[in-house]
N, CA, C and O of each residue as an XYZ file, in Angstrom:
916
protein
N     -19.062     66.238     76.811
C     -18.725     67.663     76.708
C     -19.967     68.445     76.289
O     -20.589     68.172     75.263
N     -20.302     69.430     77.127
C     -21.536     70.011     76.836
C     -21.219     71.226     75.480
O     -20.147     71.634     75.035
N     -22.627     71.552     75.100
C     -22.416     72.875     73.842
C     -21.097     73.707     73.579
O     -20.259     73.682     72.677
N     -21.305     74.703     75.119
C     -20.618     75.785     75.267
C     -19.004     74.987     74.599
O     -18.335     74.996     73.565
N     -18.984     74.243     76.219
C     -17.139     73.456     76.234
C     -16.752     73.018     74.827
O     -15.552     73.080     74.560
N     -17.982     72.385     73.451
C     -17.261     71.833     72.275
C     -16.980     73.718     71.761
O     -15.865     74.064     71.369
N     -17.836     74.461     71.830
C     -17.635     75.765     70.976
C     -16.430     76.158     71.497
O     -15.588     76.551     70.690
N     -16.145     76.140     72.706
C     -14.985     77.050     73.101
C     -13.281     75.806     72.671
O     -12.159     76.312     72.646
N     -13.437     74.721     72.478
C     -12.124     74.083     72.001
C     -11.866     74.411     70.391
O     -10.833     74.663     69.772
N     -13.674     74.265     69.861
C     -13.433     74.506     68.341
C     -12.955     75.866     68.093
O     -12.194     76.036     67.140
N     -13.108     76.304     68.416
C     -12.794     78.337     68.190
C     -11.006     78.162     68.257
O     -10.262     78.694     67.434
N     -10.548     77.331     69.378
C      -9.750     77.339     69.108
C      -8.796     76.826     68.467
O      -7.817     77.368     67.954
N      -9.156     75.582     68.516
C      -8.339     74.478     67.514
C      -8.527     74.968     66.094
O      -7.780     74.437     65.272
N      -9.475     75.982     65.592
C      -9.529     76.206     64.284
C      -8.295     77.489     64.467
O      -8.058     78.175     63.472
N      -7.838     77.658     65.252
C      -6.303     78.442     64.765
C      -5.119     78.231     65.405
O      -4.360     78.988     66.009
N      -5.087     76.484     65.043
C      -3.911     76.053     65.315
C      -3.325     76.220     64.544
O      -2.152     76.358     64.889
N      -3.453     76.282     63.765
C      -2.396     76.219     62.205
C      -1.831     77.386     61.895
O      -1.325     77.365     60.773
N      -1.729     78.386     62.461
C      -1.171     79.822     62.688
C       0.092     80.015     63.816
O       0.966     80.878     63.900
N      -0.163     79.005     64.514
C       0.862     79.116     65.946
C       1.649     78.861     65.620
O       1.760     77.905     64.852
N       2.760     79.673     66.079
C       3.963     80.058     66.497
C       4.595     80.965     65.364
O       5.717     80.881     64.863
N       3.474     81.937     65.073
C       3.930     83.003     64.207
C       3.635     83.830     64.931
O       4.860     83.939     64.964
N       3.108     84.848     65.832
C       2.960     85.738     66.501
C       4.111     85.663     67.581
O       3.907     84.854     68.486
N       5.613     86.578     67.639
C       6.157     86.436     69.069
C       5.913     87.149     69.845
O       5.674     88.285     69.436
N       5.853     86.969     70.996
C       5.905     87.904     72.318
C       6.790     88.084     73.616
O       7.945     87.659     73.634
N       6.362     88.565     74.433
C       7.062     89.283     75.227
C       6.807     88.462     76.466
O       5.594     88.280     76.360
N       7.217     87.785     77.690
C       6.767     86.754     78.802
C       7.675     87.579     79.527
O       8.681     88.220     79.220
N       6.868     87.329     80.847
C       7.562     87.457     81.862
C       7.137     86.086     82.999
O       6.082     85.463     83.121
N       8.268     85.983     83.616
C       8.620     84.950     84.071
C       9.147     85.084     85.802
O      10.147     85.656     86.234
N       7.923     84.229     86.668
C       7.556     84.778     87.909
C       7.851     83.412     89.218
O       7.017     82.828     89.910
N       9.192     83.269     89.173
C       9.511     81.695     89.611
C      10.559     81.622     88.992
O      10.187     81.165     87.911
N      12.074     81.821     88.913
C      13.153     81.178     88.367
C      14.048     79.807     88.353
O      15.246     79.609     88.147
N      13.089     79.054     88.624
C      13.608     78.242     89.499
C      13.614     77.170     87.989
O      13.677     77.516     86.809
N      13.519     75.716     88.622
C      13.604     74.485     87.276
C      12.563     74.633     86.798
O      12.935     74.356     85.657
N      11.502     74.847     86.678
C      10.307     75.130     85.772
C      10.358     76.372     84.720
O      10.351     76.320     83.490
N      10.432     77.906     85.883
C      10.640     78.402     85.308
C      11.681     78.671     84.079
O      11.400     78.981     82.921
N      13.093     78.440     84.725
C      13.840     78.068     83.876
C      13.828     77.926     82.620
O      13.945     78.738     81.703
N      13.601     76.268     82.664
C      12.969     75.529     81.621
C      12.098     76.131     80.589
O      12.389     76.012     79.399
N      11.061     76.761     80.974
C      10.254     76.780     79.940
C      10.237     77.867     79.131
O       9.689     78.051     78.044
N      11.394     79.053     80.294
C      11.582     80.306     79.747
C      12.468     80.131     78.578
O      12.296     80.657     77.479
N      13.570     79.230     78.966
C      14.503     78.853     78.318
C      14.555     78.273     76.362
O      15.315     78.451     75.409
N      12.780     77.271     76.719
C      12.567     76.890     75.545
C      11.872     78.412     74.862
O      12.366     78.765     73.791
N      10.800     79.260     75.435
C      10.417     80.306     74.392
C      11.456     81.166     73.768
O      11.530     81.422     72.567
N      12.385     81.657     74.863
C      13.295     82.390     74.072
C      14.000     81.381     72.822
O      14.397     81.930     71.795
N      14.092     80.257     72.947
C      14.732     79.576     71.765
C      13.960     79.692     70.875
O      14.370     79.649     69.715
N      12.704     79.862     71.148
C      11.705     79.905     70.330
C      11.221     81.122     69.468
O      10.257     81.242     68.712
N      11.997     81.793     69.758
C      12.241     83.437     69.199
C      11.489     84.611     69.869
O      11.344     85.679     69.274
N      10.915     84.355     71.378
C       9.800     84.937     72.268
C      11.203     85.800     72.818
O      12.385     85.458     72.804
N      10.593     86.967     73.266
C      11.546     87.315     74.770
C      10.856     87.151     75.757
O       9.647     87.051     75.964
N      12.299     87.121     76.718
C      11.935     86.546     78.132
C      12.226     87.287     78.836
O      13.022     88.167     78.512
N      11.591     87.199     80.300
C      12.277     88.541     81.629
C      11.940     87.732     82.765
O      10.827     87.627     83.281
N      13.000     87.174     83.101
C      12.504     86.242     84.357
C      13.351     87.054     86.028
O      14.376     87.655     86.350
N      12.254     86.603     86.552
C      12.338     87.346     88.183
C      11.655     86.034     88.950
O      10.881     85.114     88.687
N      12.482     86.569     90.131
C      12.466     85.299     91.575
C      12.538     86.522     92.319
O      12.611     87.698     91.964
N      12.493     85.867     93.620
C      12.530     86.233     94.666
C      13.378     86.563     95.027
O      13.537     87.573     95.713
N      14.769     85.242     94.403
C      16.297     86.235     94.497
C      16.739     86.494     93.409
O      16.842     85.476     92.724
N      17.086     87.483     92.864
C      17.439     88.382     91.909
C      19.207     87.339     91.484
O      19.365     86.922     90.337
N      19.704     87.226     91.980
C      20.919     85.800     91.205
C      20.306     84.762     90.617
O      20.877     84.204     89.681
N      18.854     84.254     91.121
C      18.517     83.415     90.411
C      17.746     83.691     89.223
O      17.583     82.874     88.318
N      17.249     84.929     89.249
C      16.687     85.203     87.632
C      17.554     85.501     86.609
O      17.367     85.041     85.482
N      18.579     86.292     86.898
C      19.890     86.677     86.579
C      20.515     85.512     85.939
O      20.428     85.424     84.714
N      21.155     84.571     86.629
C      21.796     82.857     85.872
C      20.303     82.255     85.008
O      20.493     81.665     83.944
N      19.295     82.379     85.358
C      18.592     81.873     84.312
C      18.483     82.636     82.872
O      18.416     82.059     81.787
N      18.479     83.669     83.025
C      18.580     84.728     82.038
C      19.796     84.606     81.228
O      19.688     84.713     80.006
N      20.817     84.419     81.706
C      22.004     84.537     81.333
C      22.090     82.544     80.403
O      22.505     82.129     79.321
N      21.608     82.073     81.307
C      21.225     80.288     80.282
C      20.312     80.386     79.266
O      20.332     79.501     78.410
N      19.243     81.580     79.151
C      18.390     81.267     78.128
C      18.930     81.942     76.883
O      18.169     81.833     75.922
N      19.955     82.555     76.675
C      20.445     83.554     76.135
C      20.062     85.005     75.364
O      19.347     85.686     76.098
N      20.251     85.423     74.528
C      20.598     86.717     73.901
C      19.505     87.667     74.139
O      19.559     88.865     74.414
N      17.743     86.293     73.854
C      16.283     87.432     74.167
C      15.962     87.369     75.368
O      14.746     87.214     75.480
N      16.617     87.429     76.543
C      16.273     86.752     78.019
C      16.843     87.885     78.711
O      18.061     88.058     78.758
N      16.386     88.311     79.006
C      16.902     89.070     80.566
C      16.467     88.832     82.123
O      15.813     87.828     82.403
N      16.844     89.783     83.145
C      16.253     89.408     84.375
C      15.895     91.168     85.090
O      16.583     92.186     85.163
N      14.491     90.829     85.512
C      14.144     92.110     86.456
C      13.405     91.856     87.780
O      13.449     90.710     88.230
N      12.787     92.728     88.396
C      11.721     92.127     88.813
C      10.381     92.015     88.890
O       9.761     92.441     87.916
N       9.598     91.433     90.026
C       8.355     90.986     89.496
C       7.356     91.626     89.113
O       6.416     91.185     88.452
N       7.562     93.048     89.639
C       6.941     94.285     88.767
C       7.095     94.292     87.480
O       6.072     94.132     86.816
N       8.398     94.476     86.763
C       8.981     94.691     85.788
C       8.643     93.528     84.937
O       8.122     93.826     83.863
N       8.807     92.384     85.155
C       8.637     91.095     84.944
C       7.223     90.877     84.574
O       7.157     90.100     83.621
N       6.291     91.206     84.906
C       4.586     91.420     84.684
C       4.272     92.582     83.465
O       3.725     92.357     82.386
N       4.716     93.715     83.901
C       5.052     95.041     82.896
C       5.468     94.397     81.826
O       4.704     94.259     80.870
N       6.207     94.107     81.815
C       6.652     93.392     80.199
C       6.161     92.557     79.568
O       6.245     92.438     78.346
N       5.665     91.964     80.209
C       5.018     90.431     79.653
C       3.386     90.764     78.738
O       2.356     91.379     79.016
N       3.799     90.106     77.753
C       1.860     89.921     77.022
C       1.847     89.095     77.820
O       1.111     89.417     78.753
N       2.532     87.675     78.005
C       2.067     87.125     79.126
C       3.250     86.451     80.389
O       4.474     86.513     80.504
N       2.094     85.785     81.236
C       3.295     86.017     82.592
C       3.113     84.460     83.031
O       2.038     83.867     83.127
N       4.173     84.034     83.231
C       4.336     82.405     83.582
C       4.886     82.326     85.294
O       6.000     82.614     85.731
N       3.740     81.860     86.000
C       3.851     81.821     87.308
C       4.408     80.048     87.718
O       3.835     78.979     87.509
N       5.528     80.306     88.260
C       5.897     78.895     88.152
C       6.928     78.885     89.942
O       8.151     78.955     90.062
N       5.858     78.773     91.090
C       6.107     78.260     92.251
C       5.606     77.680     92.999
O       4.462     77.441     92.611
N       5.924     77.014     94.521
C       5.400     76.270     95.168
C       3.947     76.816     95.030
O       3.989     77.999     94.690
N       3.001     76.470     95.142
C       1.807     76.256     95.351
C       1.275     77.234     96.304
O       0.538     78.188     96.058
N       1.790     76.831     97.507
C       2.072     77.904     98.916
C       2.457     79.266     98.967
O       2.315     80.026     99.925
N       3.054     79.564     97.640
C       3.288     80.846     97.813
C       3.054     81.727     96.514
O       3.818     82.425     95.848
N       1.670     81.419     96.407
C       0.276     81.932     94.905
C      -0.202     83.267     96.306
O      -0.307     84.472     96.079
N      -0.369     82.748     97.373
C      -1.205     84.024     98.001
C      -0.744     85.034     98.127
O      -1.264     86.126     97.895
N       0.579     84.743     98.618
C       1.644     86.091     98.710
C       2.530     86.790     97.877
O       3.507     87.511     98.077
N       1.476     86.081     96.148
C       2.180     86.927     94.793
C       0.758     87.341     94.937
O       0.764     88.572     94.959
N      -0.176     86.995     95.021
C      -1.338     87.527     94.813
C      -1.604     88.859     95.425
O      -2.142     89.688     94.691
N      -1.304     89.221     96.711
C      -1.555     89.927     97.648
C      -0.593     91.021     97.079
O      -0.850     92.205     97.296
N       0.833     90.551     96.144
C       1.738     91.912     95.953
C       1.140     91.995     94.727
O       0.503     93.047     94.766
N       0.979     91.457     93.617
C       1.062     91.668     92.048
C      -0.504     91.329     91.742
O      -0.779     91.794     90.636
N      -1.416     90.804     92.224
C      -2.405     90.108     91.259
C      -2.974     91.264     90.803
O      -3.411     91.140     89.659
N      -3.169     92.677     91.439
C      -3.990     93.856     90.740
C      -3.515     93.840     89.684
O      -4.277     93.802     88.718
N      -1.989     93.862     89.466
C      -1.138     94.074     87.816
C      -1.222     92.944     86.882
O      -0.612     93.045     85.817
N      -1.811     92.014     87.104
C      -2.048     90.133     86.982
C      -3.641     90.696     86.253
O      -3.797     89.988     85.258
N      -4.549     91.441     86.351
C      -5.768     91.855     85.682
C      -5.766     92.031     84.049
O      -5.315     92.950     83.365
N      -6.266     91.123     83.768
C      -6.349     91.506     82.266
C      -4.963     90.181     81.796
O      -5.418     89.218     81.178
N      -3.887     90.160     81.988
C      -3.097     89.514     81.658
C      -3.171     88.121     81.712
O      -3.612     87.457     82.649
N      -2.596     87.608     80.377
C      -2.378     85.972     80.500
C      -1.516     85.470     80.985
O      -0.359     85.639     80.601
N      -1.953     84.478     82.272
C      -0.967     84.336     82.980
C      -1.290     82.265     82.720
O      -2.283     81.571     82.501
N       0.078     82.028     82.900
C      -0.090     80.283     82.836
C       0.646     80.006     83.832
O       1.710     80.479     84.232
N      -0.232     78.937     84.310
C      -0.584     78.125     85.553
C       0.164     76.783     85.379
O      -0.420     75.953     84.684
N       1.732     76.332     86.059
C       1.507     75.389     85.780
C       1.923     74.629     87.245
O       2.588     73.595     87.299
N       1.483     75.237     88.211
C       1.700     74.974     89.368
C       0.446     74.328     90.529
O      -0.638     74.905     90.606
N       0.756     73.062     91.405
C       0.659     72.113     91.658
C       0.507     72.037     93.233
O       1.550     72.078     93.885
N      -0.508     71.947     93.795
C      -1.108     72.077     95.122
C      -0.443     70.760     96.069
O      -1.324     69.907     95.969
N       0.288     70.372     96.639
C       0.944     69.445     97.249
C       0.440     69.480     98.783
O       0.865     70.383     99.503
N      -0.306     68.680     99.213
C      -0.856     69.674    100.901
C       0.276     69.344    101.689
O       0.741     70.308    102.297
N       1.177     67.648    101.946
C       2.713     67.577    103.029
C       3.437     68.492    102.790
O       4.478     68.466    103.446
N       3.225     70.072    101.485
C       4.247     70.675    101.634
C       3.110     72.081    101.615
O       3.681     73.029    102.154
N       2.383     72.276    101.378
C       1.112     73.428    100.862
C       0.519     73.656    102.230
O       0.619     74.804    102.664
N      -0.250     72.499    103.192
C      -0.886     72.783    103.958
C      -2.258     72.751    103.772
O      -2.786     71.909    103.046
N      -2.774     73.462    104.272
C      -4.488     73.333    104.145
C      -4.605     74.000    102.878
O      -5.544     73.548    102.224
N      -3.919     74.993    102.268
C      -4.347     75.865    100.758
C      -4.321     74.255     99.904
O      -5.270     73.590     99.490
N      -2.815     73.976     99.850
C      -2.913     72.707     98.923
C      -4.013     71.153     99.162
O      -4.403     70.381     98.287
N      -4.276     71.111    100.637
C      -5.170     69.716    100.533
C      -6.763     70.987     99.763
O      -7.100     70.683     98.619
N      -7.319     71.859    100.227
C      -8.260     72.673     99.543
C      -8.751     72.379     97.749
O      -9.687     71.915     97.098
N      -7.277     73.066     97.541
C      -6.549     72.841     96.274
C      -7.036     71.962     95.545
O      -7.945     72.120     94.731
N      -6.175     70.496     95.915
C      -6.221     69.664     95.311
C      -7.880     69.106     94.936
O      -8.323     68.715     93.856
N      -8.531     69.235     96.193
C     -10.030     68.785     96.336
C     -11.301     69.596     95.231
O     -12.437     69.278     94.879
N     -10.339     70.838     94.937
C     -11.466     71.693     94.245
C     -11.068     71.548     92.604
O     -11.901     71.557     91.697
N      -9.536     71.408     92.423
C      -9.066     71.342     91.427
C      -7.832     72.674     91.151
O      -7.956     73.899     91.157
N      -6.962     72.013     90.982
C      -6.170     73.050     91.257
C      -6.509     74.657     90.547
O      -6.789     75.629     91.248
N      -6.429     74.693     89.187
C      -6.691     75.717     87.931
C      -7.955     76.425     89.269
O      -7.568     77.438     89.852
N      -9.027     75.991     89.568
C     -10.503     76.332     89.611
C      -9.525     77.451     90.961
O      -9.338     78.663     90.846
N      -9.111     76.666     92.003
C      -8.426     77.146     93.268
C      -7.478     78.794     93.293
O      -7.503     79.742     94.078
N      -6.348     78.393     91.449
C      -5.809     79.567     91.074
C      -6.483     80.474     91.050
O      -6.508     81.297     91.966
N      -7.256     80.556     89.909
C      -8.280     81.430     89.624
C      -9.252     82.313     90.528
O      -9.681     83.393     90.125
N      -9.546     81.824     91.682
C     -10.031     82.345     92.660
C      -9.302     83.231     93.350
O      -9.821     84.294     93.690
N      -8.075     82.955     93.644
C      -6.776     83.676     93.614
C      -6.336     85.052     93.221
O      -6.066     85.944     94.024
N      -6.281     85.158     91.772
C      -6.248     85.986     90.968
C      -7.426     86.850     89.601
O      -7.392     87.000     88.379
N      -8.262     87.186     90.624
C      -9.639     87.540     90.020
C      -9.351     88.480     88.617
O      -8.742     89.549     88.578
N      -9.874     87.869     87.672
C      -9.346     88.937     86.485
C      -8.039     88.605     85.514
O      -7.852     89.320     84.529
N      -7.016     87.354     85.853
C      -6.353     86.958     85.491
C      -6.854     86.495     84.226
O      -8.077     86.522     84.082
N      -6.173     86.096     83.330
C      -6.864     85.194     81.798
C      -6.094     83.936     82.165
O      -5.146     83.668     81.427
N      -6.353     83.085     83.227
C      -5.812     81.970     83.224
C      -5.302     80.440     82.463
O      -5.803     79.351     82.745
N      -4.390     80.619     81.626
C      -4.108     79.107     81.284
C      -3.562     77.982     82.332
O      -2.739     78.426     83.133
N      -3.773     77.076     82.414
C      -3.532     75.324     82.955
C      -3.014     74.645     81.588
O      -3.551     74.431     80.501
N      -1.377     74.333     82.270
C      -0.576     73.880     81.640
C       0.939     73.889     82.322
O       1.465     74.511     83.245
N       1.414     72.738     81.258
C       2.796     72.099     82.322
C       2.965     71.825     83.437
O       4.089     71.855     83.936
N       1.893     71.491     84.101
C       1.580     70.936     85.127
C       1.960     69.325     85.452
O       2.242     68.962     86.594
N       1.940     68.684     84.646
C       2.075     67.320     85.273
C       3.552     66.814     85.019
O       3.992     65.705     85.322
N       4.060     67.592     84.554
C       5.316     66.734     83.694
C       6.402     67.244     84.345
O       6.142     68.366     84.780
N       7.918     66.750     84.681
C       8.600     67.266     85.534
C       9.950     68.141     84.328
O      10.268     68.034     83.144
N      10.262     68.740     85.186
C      11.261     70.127     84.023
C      12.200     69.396     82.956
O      12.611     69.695     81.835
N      12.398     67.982     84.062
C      13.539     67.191     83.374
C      12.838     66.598     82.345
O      13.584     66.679     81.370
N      12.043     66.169     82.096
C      10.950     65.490     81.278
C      10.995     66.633     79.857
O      11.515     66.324     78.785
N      10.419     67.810     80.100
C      10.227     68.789     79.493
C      11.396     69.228     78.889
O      11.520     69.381     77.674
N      12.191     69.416     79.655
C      13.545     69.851     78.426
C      14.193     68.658     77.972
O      15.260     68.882     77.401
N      13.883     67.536     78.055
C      14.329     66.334     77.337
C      12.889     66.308     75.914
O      13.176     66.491     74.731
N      12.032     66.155     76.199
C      11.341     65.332     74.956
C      10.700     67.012     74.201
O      10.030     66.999     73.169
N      11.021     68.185     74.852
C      10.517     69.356     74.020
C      10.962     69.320     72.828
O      11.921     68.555     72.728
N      10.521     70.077     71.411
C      11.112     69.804     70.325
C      12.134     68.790     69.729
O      13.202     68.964     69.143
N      11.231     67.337     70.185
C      11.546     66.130     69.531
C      11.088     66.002     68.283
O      10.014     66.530     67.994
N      12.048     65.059     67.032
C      10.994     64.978     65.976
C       9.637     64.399     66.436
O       9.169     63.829     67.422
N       9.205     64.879     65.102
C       7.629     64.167     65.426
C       7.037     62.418     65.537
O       7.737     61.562     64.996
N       6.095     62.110     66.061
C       5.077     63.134     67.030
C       5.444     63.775     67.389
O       6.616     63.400     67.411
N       5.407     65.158     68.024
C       5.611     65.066     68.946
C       4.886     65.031     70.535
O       3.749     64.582     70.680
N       5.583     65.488     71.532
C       5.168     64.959     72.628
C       3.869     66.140     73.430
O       3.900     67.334     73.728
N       2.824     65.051     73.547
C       1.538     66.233     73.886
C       1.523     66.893     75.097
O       1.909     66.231     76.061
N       1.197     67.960     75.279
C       0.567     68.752     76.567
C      -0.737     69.263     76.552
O      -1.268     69.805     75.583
N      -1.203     69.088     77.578
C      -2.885     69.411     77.821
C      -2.683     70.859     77.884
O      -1.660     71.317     78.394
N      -3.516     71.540     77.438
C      -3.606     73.332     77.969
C      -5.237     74.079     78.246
O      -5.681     74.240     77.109
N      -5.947     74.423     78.935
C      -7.158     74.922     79.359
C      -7.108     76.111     79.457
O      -6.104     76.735     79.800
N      -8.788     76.858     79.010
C      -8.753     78.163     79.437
C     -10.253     78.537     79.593
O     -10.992     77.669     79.130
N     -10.757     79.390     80.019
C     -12.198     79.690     79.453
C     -12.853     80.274     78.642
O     -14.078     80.396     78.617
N     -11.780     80.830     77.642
C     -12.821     81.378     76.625
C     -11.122     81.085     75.479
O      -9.954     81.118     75.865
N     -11.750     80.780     73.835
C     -11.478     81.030     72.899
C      -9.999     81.589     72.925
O      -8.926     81.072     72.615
N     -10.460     83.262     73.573
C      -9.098     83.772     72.743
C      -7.960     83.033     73.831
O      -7.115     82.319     73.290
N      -7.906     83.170     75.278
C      -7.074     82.745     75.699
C      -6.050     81.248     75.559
O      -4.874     80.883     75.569
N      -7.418     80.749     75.430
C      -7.153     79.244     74.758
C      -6.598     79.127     73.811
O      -6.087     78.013     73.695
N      -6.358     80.118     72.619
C      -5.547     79.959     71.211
C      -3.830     80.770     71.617
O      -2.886     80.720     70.828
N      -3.763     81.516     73.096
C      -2.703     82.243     73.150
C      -1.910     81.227     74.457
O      -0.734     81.283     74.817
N      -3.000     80.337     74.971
C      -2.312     78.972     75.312
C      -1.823     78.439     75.052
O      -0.814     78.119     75.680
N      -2.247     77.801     73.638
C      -1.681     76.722     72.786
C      -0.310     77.594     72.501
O       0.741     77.275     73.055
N      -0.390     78.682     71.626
C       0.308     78.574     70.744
C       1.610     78.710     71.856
O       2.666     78.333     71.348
N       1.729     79.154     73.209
C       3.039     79.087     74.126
C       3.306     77.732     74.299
O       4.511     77.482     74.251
N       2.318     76.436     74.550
C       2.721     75.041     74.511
C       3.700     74.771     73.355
O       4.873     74.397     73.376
N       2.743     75.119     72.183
C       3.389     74.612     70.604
C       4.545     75.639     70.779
O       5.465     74.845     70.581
N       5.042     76.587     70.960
C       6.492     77.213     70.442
C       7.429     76.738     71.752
O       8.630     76.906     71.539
N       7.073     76.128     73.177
C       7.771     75.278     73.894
C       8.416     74.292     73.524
O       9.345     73.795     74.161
N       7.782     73.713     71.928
C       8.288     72.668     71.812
C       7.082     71.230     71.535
O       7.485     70.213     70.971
N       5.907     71.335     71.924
C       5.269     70.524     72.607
C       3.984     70.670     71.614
O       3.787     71.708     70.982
N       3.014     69.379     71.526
C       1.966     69.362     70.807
C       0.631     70.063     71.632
O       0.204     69.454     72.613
N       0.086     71.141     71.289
C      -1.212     71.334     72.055
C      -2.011     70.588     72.605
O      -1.422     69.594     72.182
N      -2.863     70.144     73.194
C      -4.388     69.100     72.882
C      -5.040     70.485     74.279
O      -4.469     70.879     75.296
N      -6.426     70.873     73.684
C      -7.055     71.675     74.158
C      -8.286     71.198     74.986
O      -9.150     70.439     74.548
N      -8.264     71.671     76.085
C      -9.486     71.065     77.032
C     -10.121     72.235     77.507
O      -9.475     73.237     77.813
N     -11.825     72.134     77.616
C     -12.380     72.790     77.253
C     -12.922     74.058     78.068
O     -13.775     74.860     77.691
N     -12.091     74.040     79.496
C     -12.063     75.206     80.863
C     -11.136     74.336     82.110
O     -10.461     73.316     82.245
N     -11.573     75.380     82.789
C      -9.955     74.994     84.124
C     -10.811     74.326     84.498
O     -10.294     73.285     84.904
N     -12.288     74.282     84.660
C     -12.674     72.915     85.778
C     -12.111     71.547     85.054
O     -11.724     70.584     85.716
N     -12.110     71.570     83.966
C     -12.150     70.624     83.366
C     -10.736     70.320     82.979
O     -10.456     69.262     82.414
N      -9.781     71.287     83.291
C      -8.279     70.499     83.739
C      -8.076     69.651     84.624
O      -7.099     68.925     84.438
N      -8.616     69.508     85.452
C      -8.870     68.879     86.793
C      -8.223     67.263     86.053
O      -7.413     66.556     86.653
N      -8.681     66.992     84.939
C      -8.665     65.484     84.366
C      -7.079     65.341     84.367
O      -6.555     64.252     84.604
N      -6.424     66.354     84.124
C      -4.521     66.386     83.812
C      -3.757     67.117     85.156
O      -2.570     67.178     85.476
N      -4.674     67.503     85.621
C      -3.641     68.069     87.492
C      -2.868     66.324     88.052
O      -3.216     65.201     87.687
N      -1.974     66.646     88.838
C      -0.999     66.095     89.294
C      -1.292     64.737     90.029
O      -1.359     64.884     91.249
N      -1.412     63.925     89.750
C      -1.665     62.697     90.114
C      -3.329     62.112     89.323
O      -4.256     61.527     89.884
N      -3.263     62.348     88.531
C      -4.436     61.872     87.351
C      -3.955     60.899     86.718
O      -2.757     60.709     86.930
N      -4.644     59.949     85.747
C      -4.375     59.014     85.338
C      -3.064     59.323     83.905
O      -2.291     58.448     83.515
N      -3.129     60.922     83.280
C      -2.251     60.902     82.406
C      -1.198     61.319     82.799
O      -0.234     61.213     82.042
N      -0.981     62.099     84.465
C       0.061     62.699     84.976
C       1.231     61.831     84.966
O       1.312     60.659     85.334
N       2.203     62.666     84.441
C       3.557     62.237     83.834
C       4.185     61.142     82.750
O       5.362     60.781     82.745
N       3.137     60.684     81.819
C       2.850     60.107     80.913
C       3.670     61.157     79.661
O       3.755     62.385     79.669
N       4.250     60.096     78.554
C       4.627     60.856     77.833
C       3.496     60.143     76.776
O       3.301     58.934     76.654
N       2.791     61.271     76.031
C       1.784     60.458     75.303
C       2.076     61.431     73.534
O       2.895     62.331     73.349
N       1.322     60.972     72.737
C       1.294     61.877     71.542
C       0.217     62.616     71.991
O      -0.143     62.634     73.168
N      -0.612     63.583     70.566
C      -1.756     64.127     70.651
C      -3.337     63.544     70.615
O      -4.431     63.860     71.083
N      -2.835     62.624     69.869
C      -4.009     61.503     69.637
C      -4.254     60.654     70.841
O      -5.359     60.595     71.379
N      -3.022     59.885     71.326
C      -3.107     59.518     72.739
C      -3.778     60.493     73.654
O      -4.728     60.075     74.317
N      -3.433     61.643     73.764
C      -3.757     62.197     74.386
C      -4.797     62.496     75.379
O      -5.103     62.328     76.560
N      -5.493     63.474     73.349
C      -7.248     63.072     73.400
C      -8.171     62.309     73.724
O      -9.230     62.803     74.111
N      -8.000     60.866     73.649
C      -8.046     59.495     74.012
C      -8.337     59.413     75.107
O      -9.510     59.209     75.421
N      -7.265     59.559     76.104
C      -7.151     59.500     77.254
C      -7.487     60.450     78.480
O      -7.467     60.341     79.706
N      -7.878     61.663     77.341
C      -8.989     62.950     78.605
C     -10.256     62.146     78.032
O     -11.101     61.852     78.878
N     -10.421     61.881     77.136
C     -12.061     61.721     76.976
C     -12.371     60.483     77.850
O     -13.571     60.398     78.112
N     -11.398     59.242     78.504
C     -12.191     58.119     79.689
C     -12.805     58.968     81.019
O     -13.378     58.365     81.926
């Protein structure tokens, strides 16, 4: 790990111990089992939520499962609201949120935990996969504050071992600078889930979808361990 990459994990790992005291506001861009899911755990988590799809019944029943801080709008509205915005769909269809929303996607933290598949993506996803997925997003959405995370693990996985006693169960999260990286974590940690911080999106590349830790249930220590081979 070169200079920069140790400065930018330490900056943040020195304010772990603060997370999950700041709540916020998400919006939620994919209603589907991911989205769902993870919307499902922040609002438990005392966050509000505003989740929007494509079809408006399906943000609606998710909203209505996450309960009381959850609502449903759309993906305008859904961005508007959000400190930050959780993009959670096929792979294949990042260009054609990009092309409607990414101007409103500027400045905002948006998390990435979506997964370049090319038998279902096409040439974006074999691209994808080859460059690294996070690196691929990002290009995408110029201006975004991109986190990489929840990516490898499947929804069912995630709402089973989220807020287990301890250990508990780790997730990788990336960003490129400091602050984003500490507003990463702390959405992993109030999911439910142990942080472990890696040190930019190229360097998620080690936890994208078919890597040696993908779908592994590991601790934090494991974790670490196992990005640093």
């Amino acid at each position: 790990m070169d200079r920069r990459a140790f400065l930018v994990v330490l900056a943040a790992a020195a304010a772990f111990p603060a997370l999950g005291q700041q709540k916020m506001r998400i919006g939620v861009i994919g209603s589907g089992r991911i989205g769902s899911t993870l919307g499902g755990l922040w609002a438990k988590a005392g966050h509000e939520v505003m989740f929007s799809d494509r079809d408006a019944d399906t943000a609606k029943h998710a909203a209505e499962g996450a309960g009381p801080r959850a609502r449903s709008g759309t993906v305008e509205e859904a961005i508007a609201f959000g400190d930050a915005v959780l993009i959670a769909v096929p792979y294949g269809a990042l260009p054609a949120i990009a092309k409607q929303v990414g101007g409103k996607l500027k400045g905002k933290v948006v998390v990435d935990p979506n997964n370049p598949v090319p038998s279902r993506d096409g040439e974006l996803g074999a691209q994808a996969k080859e460059k690294g997925a996070a690196i691929s997003t990002a290009a995408m959405l110029p201006g975004a504050r991109l986190v990489r995370s929840f990516n490898s693990w499947g929804y069912q996985t995630m709402a089973r071992e989220a807020n287990r006693p301890a250990p508990r169960m780790a997730m990788p999260v990336a960003a490129d600078d400091a602050a984003t990286l500490k507003i990463g974590a702390q959405l992993v940690a109030d999911a439910g889930f142990d942080p472990v911080p890696v040190s930019s999106l190229a360097a998620s590349r080690a936890y994208d979808l078919g890597s040696s830790v993908s779908g592994k249930i590991l601790t934090a220590e494991e974790m670490r361990k196992a990005l640093q081979q």
